[in-house]
N, C-alpha and C positions, 0 to 999 in steps of 0.2 A: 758567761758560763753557758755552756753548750746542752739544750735540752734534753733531756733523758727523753730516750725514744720507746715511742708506744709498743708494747709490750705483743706480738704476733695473733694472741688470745686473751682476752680476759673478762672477769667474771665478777656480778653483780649478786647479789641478792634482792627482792625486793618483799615488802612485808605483805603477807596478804591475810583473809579471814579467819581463824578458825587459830591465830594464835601460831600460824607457818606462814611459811617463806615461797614465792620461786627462787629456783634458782636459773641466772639467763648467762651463757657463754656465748660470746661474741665472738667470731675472725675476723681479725684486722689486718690483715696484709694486702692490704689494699692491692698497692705497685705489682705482686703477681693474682689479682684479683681470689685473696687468698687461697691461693695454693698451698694444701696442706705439707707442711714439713716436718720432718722428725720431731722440735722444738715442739711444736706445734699438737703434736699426738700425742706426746708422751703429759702435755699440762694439763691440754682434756680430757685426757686419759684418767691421768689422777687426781682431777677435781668433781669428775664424774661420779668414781668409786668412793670420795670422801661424801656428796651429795647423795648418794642412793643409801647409804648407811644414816644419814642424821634422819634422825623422826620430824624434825623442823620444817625438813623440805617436801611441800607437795609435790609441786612438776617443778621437770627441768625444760628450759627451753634455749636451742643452739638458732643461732639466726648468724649474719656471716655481713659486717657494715661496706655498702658502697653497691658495687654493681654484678656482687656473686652472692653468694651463700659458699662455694666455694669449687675452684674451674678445676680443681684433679691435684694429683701430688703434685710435689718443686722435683716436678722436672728438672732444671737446670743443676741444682744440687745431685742428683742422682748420676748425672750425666758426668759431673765432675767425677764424682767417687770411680764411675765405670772408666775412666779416662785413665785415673791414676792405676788403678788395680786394673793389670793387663792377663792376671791368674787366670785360670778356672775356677778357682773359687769362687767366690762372692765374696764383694770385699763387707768389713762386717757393719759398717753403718746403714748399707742396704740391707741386708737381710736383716739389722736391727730395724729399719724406715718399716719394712712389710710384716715384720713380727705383730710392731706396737699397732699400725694402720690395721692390721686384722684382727688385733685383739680389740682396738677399738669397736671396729666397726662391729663387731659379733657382739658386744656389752649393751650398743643401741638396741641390734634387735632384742636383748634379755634382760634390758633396764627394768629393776623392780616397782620401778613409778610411772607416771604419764611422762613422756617425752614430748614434748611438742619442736618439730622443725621446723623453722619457716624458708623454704625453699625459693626465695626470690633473685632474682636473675638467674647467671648463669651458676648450673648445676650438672657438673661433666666428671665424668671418671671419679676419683675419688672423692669429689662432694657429692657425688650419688651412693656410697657407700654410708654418708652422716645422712641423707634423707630416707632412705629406702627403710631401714628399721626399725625407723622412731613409731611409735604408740599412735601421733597424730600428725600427719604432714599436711604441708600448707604450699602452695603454689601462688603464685601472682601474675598478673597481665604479662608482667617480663621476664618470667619463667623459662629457663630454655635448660631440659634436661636432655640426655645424650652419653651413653659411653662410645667415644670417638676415638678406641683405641688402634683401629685401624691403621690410622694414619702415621701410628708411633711404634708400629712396630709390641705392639706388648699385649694384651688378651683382655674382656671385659671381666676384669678383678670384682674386688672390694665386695664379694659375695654375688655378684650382679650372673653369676654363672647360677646361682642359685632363684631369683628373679624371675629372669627370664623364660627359665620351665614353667613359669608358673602367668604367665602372661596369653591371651586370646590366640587360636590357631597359632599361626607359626610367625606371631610377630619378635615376636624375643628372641626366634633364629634369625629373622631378616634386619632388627636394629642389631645384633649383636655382629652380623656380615657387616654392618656396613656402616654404623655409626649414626644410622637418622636421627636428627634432632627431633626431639615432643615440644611442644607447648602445652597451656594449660590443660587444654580441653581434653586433648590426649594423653596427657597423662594423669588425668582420671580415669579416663576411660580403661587403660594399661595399667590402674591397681598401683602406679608408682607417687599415686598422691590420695587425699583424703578430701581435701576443700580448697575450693578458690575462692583468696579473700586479697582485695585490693591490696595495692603495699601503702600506700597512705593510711591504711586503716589500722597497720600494726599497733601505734601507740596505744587507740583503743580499745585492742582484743587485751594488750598487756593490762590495761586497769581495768578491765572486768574480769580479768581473773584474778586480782590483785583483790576485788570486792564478792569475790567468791569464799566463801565460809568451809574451806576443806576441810577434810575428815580424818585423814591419815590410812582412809582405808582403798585398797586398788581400786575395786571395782566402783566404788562410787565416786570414786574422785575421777577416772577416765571419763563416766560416764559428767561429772561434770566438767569436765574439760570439752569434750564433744557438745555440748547444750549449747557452750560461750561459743566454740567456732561455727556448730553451724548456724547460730544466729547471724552471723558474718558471713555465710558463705554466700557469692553469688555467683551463677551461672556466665561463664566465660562468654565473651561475643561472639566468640567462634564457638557452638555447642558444639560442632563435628569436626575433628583436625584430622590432618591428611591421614594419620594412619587407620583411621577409624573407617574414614572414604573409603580406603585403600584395602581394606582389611582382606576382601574375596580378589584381588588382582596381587597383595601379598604372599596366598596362600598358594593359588598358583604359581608364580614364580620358586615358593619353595618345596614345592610337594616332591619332586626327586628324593629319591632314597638315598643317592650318593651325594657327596658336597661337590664335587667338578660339574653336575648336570646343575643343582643348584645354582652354580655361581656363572654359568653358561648360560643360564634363561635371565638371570639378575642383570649382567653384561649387555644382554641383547635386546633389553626392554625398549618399547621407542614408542611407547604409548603416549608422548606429549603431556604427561603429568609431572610439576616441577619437582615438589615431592622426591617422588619415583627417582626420576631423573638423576637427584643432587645423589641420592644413594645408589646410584649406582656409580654414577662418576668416585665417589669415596672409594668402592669396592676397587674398581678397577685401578685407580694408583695406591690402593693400600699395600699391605704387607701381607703376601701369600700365606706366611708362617702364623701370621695373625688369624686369621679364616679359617686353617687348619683347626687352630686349638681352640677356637671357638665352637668351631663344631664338637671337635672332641669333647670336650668340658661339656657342652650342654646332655652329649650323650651322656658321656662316664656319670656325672652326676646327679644323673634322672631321678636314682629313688636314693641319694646319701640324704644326710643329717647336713642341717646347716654348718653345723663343727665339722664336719667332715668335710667339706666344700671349700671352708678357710683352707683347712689346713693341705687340703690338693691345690688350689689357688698359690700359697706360698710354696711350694714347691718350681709352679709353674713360672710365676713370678722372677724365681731365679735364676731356674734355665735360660729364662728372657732377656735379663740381664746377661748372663756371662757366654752363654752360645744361639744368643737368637736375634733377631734381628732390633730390639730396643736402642741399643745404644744409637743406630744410625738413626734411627724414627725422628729420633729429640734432636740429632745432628740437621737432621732436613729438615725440622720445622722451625725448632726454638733458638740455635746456632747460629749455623751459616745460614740458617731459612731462605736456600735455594728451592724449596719444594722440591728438590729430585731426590728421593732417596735412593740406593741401592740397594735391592734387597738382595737377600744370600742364594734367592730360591725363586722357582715360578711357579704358578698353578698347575698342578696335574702331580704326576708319580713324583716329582721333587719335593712335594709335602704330602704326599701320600699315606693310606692307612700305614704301611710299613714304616715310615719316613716318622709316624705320629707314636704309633707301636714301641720304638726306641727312644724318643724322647720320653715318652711315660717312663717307662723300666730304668732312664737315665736320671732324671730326677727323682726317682724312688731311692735310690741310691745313694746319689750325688749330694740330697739338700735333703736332710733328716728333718723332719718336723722340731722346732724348740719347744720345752716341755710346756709354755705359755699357753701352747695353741693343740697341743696334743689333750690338756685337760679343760679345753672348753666344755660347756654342758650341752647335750641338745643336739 
């Protein structure tokens, strides 16, 4: 008999003090270092919202088995759909993937309980959408956080438009050009983590919260979640990571008021810093149309609501999909991974404020908000 295969997600309870429970959801897809998939959103989705209702459960905790937490959507799936539907529309199991993925993601940042993420290996694109909101994020030695959208053709989603405004001088405009990888250190320091705690030590941190006496009540239970991790937390070997280095040579490189002087001083860096260096080389073969609405989003969204951010994000999202450069992204990397992609356009008045001007007004239009994500809170 043929083994019943492990299940993409699933979900434990475990008994802890005070007469409650965690609750801990795991990613298991391994073979695309769980890459989250429609299947995939919609189970955590609804075992999240059955967990934040029971009075039983104190914290939930998401952690991701093997060598992610979780590397961005299934790509490959997405790419399928865009292959078949040749429309203008969206075909509907994508704008279903980005509906439930944004309603996700906006539930973490408004989880009525302690969330704890443990953020261990890699964590890119849409596994930075499950870390960035949780209540309590955790990083480890093998930590490598990053929206690499760049290279795909598609914009830095999953709320990370909303992030990034909120990140030191103008670092959230210069990873969001160009897709630099953080480690631990830095991503303390960038507000996109909480504690560094070895990943050997996880079993640990689980049974001393398991021997922790919850309350049922928020503010005391957060605060006793924070006591357990940063008893655990230690200081990364690298206290200072490059972008921290980096931080007054980033700020320069983006201080231009336009995006084309931006991305011309980014291009021409040749300051001998690896760093540096690897982001700029990303800018330079990424996706022109990419950069654009990276820019744009960090503007347009300066003083919105985080509901408000999703639901400009899905709009964006689709454009992406049906008239922007996405589909070729996944072709040149995940496909045929010739690394050449062709993009539609090049730097300058071909993605231009006018160029950006229509596309806004075009998916205002084109891709209505679903009432999901129109009645977000906040």
């Amino acid at each position: 008999m043929q083994a019943r295969a492990t299940p993409p997600v699933h979900f434990r309870e475990i008994a802890a003090g005070g007469g409650r429970r965690l609750g801990v959801a795991t990613l298991d897809a391994q073979a695309t270092l769980n890459a989250l998939s429609l299947e995939m959103a919609e189970r955590l989705a609804m075992q999240l919202d059955a967990w934040a209702t029971d009075p039983a459960i104190a914290v939930v905790v998401l952690e991701g088995e093997g060598r992610a937490l979780c590397a961005g959507g299934d790509l490959r799936s997405v790419y399928r759909e865009m292959r078949e539907h040749r429309g203008d529309d969206p075909p509907r199991r994508i704008a279903r993937f980005f509906e439930r993925e944004y309603g996700l993601n906006h539930a973490i940042h408004a989880y009525p309980k302690p969330f704890l993420c443990w953020g261990n290996g890699i964590v890119m694109g849409g596994g930075m959408g499950l870390l960035i909101g949780a209540s309590h994020r955790v990083v480890t030695e093998t930590s490598r956080l990053a929206m690499p959208e760049i290279v795909i053709g598609l914009f830095p989603d999953v709320g990370m438009s909303w992030a990034l405004n909120r990140m030191p001088g103008k670092s959230g405009l210069f990873l969001g050009l160009t897709g630099a990888t953080l480690q631990a250190a830095d991503a303390l320091f960038a507000g996109w983590a909480d504690y560094h705690i070895p990943h050997a030590r996880k079993q640990q941190v689980l049974d001393a919260l398991a021997r922790q006496d919850w309350a049922g009540e928020r503010r005391a239970d957060d605060l006793l979640l924070h006591e357990v991790l940063d008893a655990c937390h230690a200081i990364p070997d690298a206290e200072e990571g490059p972008l921290r280095r980096n931080l007054d040579a980033v700020a320069a490189l983006c201080r231009a008021p336009a995006l084309d002087d931006v991305i011309g001083a980014i291009l021409q860096y040749d300051g001998g810093d690896p760093w540096l260096e690897g982001a700029r080389d990303a800018l330079a073969k990424g996706a022109p149309s990419t950069a654009r609405l990276a820019w744009e989003l960090q503007r347009r969204t300066r003083h919105m609501s985080l509901a408000q951010v999703f639901q400009l994000e899905y709009q964006v999202a689709l454009w992406c999909c049906t008239r922007g450069d996405f589909q070729e992204g996944i072709r040149a990397l995940l496909i045929d991974k010739d690394r050449r992609p062709v993009w539609k356009a090049t730097h300058g008045t071909e993605v231009g404020t006018a160029w950006a001007d229509k596309a806004f007004r075009d998916m205002a239009v084109d891709f209505p908000v679903p009432a999901s994500l129109r009645t977000l809170a906040g």
